[in-house]
N, C-alpha and C positions, 0 to 999 in steps of 0.2 A: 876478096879472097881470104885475105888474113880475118875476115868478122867470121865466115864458113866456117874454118877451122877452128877459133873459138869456141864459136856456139858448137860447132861437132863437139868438143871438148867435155862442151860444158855440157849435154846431152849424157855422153857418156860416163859421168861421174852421180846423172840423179840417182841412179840404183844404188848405187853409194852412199852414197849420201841417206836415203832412204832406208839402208840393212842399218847404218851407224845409229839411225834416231829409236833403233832399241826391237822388239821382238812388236807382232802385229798385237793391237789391242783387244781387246773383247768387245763384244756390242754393248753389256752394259751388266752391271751386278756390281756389290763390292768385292771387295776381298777375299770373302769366303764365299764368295761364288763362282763355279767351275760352267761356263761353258761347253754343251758338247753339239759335235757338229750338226747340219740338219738332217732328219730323217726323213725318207721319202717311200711308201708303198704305193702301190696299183692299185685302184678301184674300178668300177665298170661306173659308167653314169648312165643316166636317167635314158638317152638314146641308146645303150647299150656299147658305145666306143669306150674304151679303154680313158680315166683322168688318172691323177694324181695326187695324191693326199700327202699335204708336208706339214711337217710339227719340226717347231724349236721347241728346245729343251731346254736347261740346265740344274745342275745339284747348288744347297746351299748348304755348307758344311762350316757350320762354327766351330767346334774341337780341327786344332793344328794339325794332330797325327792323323786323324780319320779323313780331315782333309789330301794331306798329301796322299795317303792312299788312294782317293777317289779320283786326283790328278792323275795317279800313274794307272788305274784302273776305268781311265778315260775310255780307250778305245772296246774293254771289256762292257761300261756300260751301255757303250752305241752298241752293241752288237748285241746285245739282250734288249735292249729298247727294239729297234731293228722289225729283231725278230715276231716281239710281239706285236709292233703294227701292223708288220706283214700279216701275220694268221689273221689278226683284227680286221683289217680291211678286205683280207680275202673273203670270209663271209657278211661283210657289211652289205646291206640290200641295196641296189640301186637307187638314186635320190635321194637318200638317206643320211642325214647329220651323223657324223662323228660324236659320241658320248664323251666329254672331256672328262665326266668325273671319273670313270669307267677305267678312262686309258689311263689318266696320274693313280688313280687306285693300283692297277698291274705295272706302271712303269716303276711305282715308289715302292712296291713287293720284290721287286726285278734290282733297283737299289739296294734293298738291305741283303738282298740276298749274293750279291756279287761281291759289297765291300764285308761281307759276314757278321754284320750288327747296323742296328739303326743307329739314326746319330743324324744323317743327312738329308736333308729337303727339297725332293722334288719338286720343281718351279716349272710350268709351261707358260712358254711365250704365244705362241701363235698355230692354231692348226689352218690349215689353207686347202683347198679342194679345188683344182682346177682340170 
C-alpha cells in the first residue's frame, strides 16, 4: 500500500518536475532562429477528396532588435504565412506538387512586410501532402 502511495506521489510531481526543466525547446535552429508554428491548408487530390497540405516554417534573424521583433510578431507572421497557403492551395490543381520556391518567394515578401524591413530569413523545413 505504502509503495501505491509513493509511486502516486511520485506520478504526481513529473509535471513538476517537467515545467521546472525550463520552457519547451524548439525542433532545431540556433539562436537566431524563430520557429513558427505548423501551417496547414486544404487541397482537393487527385480522386477529388479533400488532403492536406502542411509546411514548417521558420525566420533566421541575425540583428538582436529585428529579432526580438520577429519573436513578438510570431503569431502576426503565422497569420500572414496562413493566409497565403491558403489562397495557394486553394487554386493548386489536383495532383499537383507544391512550388517551394514560389511559396518561400511570397512567404519571405509576407516577412519583410509584417516585421517593416528585411533583415530576416525565411527558412522552410518540410512541405507535406496528405
Amino acid at each position: 500500500m505504502h509503495r501505491r502511495l509513493a509511486l502516486a506521489a511520485l506520478v504526481a510531481l513529473v509535471p513538476s518536475i517537467a515545467a521546472a526543466n525550463g520552457p519547451e525547446k524548439k525542433k532545431g535552429g540556433g539562436a537566431s532562429y524563430i520557429q513558427i508554428q505548423t501551417l496547414t491548408a486544404s487541397i482537393f487530390r487527385r480522386n477529388g477528396t479533400r488532403g492536406v497540405l502542411t509546411m514548417e516554417v521558420g525566420v533566421d534573424v541575425a540583428n538582436d532588435q529585428l529579432r526580438e521583433l520577429a519573436a513578438a510578431s510570431a503569431p502576426r507572421l503565422r497569420a500572414a504565412y496562413a493566409q497565403v497557403l491558403q489562397i495557394y492551395a486553394s487554386g493548386l490543381p489536383a495532383a499537383t506538387l507544391p512550388d517551394a520556391d514560389y511559396l518561400a518567394a511570397k512567404f519571405q515578401r509576407e516577412t519583410d512586410r509584417v516585421l517593416g524591413k528585411p533583415g530576416a530569413k525565411l527558412l522552410i523545413g518540410t512541405i507535406l501532402i496528405n
